[in-house]
N, C-alpha and C positions, 0 to 999 in steps of 0.2 A: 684395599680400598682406602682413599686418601678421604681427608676429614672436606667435609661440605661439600662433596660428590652427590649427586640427582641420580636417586636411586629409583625405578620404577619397573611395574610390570604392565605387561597391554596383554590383552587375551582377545587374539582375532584369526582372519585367514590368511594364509599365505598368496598371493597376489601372483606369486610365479615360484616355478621350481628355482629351487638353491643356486649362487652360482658361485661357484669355485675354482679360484685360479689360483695361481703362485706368483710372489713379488720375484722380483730380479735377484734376491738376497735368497732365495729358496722356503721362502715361509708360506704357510697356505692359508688364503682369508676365503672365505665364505661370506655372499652378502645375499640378505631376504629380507622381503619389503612383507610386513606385517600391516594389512588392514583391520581397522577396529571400528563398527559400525555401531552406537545407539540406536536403542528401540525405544520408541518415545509414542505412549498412549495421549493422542488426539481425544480429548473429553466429547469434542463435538461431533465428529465421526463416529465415536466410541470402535476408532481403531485402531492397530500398534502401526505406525509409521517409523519408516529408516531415518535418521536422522544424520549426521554430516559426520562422514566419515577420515578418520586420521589413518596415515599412510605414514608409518616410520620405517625406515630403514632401520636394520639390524646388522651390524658385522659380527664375525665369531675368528678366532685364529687358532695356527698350528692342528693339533691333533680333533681336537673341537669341531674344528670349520669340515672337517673329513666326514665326522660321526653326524655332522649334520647334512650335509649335500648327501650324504647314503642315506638317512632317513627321510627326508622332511620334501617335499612334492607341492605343486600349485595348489591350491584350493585346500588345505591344509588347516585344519581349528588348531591352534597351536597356544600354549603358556608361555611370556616370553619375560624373564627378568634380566633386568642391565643397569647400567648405568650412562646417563643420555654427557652427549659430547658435542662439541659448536665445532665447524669448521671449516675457515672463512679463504677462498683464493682468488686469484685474480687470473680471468682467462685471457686469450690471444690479443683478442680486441682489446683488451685494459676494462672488461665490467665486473663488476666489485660480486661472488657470489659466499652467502653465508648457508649452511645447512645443518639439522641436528642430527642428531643419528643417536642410536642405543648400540654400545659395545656387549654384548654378550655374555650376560655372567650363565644362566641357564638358558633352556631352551628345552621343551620336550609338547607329545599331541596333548589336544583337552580331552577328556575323557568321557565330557556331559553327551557326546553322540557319537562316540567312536569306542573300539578295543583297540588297545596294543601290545605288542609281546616284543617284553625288552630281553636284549641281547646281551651278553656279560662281554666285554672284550678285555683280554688278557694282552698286556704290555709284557716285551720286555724287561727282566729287573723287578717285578713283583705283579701282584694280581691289580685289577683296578674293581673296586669294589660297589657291591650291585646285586644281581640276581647270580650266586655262586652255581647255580643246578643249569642256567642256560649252556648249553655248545654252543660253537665259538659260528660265528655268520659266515654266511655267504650273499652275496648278492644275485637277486633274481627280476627278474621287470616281471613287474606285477599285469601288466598291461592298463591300471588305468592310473597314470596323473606320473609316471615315472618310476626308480628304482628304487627297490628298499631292499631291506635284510630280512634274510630268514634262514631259521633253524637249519642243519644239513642233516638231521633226522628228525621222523615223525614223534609226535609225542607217546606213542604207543612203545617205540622200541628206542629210546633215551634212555638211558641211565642216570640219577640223579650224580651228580660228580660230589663229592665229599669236600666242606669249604676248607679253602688255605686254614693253617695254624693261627694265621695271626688277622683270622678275618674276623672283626669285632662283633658282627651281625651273628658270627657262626652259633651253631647253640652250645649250648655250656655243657660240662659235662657233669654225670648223675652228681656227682660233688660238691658242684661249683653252682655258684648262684651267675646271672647272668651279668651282675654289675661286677662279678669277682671279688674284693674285700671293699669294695669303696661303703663308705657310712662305717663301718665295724670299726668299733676300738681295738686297740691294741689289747686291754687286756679282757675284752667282753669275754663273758661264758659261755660257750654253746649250749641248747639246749639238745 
């Protein structure tokens, strides 16, 4: 993150399913329009009224922009942190157009009326760190609002998978405290 970067979150719905394509270069963006509506209490009514709704575009890239077009569906309560970006072209006619958008740092659902069950995905070249005990997804149509991920077996007959070695989350062993020696002196006394 570069210094004087507009760093922000919006927490709203998703406006339309994900959409994902690949540039000519072979990279993959992902872009979704996050709407964010206030609730604004009318004294005189004494009622909660919608108030004016912001509509930001979100892009996501590479392996990102994937994990989200498989998860993330229209209508969708969603948490979104980025960093907002201007960017200004000039179409056919010669009319001058500016727009902002939010690049992607996170993305995942809100939780205040929804569950969700996250998925651990294992990269090549080492584990990607997360929920170690999930199996690895498959995709299913849910039937409503699009595709998402789900387990390839039932939670009854899963096995908890045992985390990587060098999974910092993993728990420690009967020995080991869970920070491993950070804070201890060199020559502290055990008790």
């Amino acid at each position: 993150m570069a210094i004087g970067e507009t760093v922000i979150t919006i927490v709203g719905n998703l406006t339309a399913d994900s959409e994902l394509r690949t540039t000519q270069s072979g990279k993959q963006v992902c872009n979704v329009t996050v709407a964010s509506t206030p609730r604004i209490f009318d004294r005189q009514t004494n009622q909660w009224t919608d108030g004016q709704a912001l509509f930001l575009r979100c892009t996501a890239w590479g392996d990102f922009a994937t994990h989200i077009a498989s998860s993330m569906s229209k209508g969708m309560r969603v948490i979104a942190q980025g960093r907002l970006t201007q960017r200004s072209w000039q179409d056919e006619q010669g009319a001058n157009h500016t727009v902002i958008e939010m690049q992607l740092d996170e993305i995942g659902p809100s939780l205040r009326y929804a569950t969700a069950q996250v998925t651990r995905i294992t990269r090549q070249g080492g584990p990607v760190y997360g929920n170690p005990a999930s199996p690895q997804p498959t995709t299913v149509n849910t039937g409503v609002g699009g595709w998402s991920q789900r387990p390839q077996q039932s939670a009854q007959t899963q096995q908890p998978a045992a985390p990587p070695a060098d999974d910092p989350w993993g728990a420690p062993a009967a020995d080991q405290s869970s920070f491993g020696d950070f804070g201890k002196a060199a020559d502290e006394p055990e008790f």
